[in-house]
C-alpha positions in Angstrom: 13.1 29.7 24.6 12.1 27.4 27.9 8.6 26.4 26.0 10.9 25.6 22.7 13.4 23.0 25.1 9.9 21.8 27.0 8.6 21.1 23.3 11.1 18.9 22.1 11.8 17.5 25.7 9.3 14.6 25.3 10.2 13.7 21.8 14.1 13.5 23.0 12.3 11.3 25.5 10.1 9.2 23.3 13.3 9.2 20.3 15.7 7.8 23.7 13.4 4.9 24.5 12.4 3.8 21.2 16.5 3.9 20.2 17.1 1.8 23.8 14.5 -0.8 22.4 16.0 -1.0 19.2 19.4 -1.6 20.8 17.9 -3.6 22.9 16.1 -5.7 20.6 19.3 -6.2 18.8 21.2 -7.6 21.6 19.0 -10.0 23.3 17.4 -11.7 20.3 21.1 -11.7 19.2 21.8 -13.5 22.8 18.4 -15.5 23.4 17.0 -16.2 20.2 13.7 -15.0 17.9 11.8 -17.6 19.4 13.1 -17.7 23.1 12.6 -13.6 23.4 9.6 -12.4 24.8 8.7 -8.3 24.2 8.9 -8.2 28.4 12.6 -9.4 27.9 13.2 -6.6 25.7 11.3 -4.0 27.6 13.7 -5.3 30.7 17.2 -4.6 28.6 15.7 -1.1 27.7 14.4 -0.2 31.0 11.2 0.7 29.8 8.0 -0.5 31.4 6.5 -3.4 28.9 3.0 -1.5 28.6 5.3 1.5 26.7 7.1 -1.1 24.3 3.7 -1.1 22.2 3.9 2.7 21.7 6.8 2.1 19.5 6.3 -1.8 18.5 2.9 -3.3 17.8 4.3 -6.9 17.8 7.9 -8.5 18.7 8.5 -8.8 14.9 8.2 -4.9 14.5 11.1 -5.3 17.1 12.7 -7.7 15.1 12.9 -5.7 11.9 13.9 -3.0 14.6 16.8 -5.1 15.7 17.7 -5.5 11.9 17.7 -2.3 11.4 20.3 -1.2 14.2 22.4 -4.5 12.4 22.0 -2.7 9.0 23.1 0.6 11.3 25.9 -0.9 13.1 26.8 -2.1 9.8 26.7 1.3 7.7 28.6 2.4 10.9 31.5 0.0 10.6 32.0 0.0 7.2 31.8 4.3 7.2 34.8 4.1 9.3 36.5 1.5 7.2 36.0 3.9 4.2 38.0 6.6 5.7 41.0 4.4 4.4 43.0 5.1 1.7 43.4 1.1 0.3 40.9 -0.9 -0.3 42.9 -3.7 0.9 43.1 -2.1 4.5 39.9 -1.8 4.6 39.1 -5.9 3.9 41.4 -5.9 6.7 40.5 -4.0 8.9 36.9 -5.4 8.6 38.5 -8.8 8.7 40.2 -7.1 12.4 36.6 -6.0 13.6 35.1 -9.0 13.3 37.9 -11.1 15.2 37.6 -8.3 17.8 34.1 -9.7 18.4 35.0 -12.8 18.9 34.1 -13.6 22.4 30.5 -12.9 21.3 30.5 -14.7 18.2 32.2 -17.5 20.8 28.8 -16.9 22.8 26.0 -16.4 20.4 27.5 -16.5 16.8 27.5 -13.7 14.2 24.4 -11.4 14.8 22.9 -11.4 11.5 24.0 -15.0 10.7 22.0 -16.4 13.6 18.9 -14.2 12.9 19.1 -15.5 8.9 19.2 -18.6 10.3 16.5 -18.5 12.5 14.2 -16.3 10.2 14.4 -18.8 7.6 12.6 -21.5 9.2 9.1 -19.2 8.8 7.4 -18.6 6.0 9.4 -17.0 3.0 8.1 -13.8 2.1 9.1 -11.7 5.2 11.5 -11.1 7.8 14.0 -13.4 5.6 14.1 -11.4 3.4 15.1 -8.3 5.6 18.0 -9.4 6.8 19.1 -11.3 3.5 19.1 -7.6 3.0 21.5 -6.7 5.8 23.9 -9.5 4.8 23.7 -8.4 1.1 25.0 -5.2 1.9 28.0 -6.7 3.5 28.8 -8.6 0.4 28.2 -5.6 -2.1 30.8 -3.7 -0.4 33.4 -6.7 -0.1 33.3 -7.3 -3.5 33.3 -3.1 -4.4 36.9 -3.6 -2.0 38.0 -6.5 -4.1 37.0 -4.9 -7.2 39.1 -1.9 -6.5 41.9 -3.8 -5.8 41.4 -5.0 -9.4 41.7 -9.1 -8.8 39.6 -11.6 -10.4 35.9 -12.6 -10.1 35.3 -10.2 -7.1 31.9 -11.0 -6.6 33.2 -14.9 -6.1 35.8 -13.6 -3.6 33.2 -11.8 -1.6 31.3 -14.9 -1.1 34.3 -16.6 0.1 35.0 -13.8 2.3 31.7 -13.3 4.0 31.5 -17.1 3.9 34.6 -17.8 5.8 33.4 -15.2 8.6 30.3 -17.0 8.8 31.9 -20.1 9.1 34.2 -19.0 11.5 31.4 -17.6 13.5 29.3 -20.7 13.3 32.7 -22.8 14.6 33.6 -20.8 17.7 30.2 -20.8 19.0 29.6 -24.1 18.5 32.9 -25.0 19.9 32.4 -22.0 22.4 35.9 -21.5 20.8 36.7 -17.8 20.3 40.6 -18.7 19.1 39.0 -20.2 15.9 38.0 -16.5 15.1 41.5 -15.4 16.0 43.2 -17.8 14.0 40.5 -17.7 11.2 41.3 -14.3 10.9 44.6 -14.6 10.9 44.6 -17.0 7.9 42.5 -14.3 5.8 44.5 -11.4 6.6 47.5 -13.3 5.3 45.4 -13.9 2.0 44.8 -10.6 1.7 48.0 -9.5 2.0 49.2 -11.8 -0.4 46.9 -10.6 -3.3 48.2 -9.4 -5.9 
């Protein structure tokens, strides 16, 4: 039994610090930027020595499409809860309510995925812009699945809007370093929602 829970002890280890990178690869190129982040800054947030960040990640882009990944988790997350509701309408909502309560960040450093899209665009096409197109396309194929539930017209088109307006709303308060856009932005779309038909 003790050699079985000795076995698995440094894989527990080794799983723990590559999930800390990952997170923390997610939150500071979120915070500092694709092109500002060094792998040392990383290795820093995760508290693991820089030497062991190439164990897990060969080059800071490996930890970029580890940082999407966690955004594509966090996503999958998020969106798992909001299916536990009955109305597809609650559950715009209530997506709508998650991302106002992340306002102060988006106020900060603007949406998470939006920034990365943004940044990751300016490369060459082919690669990581594509990845986190991905991430964002996810979000809009289950905006318009709510939407097409709730039976209105042209889902897809209202999807677009959707994601669109939290994107713009995102872009806004951190350029304004406003977070009461977001809460008033929000606001506005939860009031459209409720007054589909």
């Amino acid at each position: 039994m003790t050699d079985s829970v000795n076995s698995r002890g440094p894989r527990a280890k080794d799983a723990g610090k590559r999930q800390r990178l990952m997170a923390a690869a997610a939150r500071i190129l979120h915070e500092q930027g694709v092109e500002r982040t060094t792998i040392a800054d990383i290795a820093r947030a995760a508290d693991v020595p820089v030497g062991n960040v190439y164990y897990y990640f060969k080059t800071k882009d490996e930890l970029v499409e580890a940082a999407l990944s966690q955004h594509t988790e966090y996503l999958k997350e998020l969106t798992g809860r909001l299916d536990g509701l009955p109305d597809p309408r609650e559950r715009l909502k209530g997506l709508v309510t998650a991302w106002v309560g992340a306002r102060d960040v988006a106020a900060r450093y603007g949406c998470p995925t939006g920034t990365l899209a943004v940044e990751l665009d300016k490369r060459a096409e082919g690669g990581l812009d594509l990845s986190v197109g991905q991430v964002i396309r996810q979000l809009l194929e289950w905006v318009e699945q709510q939407y097409r539930q709730l039976g209105v017209a042209e889902p897809d088109g209202r999807a677009l809007a959707l994601v669109g307006a939290y994107q713009g709303m995102s872009l806004l308060s951190n350029a304004l370093r406003d977070p009461e856009i977001m809460t008033r932005e929000g606001a506005r779309l939860l009031r459209e929602l409720d007054s589909l038909a």
